[in-house]
N, C-alpha and C positions, 0 to 999 in steps of 0.2 A: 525797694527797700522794705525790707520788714517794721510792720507797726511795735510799737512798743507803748511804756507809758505816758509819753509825751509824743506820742506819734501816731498819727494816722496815715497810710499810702492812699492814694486816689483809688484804689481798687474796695479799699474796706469801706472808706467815704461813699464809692458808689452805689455800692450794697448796706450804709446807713440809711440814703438816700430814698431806695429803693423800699425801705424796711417801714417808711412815714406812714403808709398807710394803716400800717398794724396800731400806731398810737390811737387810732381816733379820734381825733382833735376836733373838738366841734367849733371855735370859734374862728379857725382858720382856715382855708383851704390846703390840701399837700401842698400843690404849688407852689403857692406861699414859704409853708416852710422849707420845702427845697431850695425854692432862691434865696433864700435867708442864708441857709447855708452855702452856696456856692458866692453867693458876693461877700461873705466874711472872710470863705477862701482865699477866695482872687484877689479879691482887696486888702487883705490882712486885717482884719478890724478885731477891734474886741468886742467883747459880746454887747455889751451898752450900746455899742456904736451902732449895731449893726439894728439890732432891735428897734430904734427910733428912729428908724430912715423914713425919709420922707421922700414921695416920687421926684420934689423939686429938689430937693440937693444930692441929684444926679445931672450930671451937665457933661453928656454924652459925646458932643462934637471936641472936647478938649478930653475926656477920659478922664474926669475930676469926680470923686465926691464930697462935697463939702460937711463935714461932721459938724461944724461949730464947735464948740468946749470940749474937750475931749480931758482925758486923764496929763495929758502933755503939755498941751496947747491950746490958746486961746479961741483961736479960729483954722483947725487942722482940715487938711482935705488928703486924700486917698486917693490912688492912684488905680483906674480899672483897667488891666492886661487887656490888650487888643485882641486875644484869641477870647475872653467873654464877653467881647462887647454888643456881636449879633446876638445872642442867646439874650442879654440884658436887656437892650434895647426890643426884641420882639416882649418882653415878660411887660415890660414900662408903656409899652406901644397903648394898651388898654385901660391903665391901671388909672383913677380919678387921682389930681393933687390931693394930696394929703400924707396922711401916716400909713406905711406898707404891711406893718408887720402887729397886728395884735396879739400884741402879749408881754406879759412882763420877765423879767432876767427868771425868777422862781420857776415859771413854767415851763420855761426856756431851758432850765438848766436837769429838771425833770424831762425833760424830752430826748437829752442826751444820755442822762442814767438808760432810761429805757431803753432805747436804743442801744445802747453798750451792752445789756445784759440781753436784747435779743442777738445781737449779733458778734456778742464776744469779742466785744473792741476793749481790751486794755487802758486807754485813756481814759474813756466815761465807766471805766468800774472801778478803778483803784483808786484808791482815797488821798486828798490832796496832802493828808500828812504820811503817807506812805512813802508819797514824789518828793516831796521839799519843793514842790511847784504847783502854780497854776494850770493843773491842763485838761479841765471839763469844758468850760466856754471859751478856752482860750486854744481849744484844740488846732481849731482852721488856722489859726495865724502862725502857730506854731509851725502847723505840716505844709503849709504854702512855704513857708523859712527853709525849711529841710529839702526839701523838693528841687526848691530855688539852687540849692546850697549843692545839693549830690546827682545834679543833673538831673532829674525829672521832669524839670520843665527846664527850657532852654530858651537862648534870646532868638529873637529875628532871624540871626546869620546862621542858627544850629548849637550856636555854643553854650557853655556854659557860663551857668551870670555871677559878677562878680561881686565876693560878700559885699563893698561899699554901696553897688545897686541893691541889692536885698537891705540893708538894712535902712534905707533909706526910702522902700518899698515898703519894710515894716515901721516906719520913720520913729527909727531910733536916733538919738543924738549922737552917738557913735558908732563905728561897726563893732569896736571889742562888747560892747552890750549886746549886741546879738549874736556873735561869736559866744560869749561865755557866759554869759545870765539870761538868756534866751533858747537859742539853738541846744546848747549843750551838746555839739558832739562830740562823739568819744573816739580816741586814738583808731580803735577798730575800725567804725565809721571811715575815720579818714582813710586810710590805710587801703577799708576798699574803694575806695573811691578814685585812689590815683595812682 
């Protein structure tokens, strides 16, 4: 699927990825910010979430992460896709208890400008009143949604997963909120899809 402004594909994300080291980040390692961004991916998080992770609310043998407080929920936990769980678990294998990710939402959200304007990603350069949405830090949750949604990623058996999985994956309280104030897809979208 082609990127747009709420949208990233896995291909443009891999070559964000790739692009980390041109920031020069001095108080993180790439790494670091790499998996930051692959676990907001795979996990749907929002940026908050993602940022304050802690090695221990990762609890690998159930594929749980435990957020605490979240925008939603009291005590929300997150669900890690079994194809990022080896990748995950070797990145945590090393890492001391504590806090994984330094840095705060500001610096964070600077790292995705940047990024967008080296690698001409649409979502991190157009302005949130351009969109009438959310979609610099909330980019990964978004395009894991979409992905989910137009066959990209598929379940276990091959298939494609079904909006009530997704949106419960992005743990919304309904599926129509990720169908239609979320996802936003459009006719065309659908159309090639099925």
């Amino acid at each position: 699927m082609e990127s747009t402004s709420n949208y990233i594909n896995q291909i443009e994300l891999a070559g964000a990825i790739e692009s980390i080291p041109a920031l020069k980040i001095r108080k993180m390692k790439d790494k670091d910010v790499e998996m930051l961004f692959k676990i907001m991916y795979w996990s749907a998080l929002r940026p908050g979430e993602g940022i304050r992770l802690k090695k221990e609310d990762f609890v690998l043998p159930n594929r749980i992460i435990n957020l605490g407080q979240t925008k939603t929920k009291k005590n929300d936990k997150a669900v890690i896709p079994r194809a990022f769980i080896p990748e995950l678990e070797q990145y945590l294998k090393d890492k001391p208890d504590g806090k994984l990710f330094n840095c705060k939402y500001i610096t964070f959200y600077k790292w995705l400008k940047r990024l967008g304007k080296i690698n001409g990603i649409e979502a991190w350069t157009t302005h949130t009143s351009e969109t009438g949405e959310k979609t610099v830090g909330h980019i990964f949750r978004k395009s894991v949604g979409k992905d989910m949604m137009f066959g990209e990623i598929l379940d276990m058996e091959g298939n494609k997963i079904d909006i009530p999985v997704i949106s419960q994956h992005m743990r919304h309280s309904k599926p129509s909120m990720t169908i239609d104030h979320y996802l936003k897809a459009t006719s065309e979208q659908v159309k090639n899809t099925f």
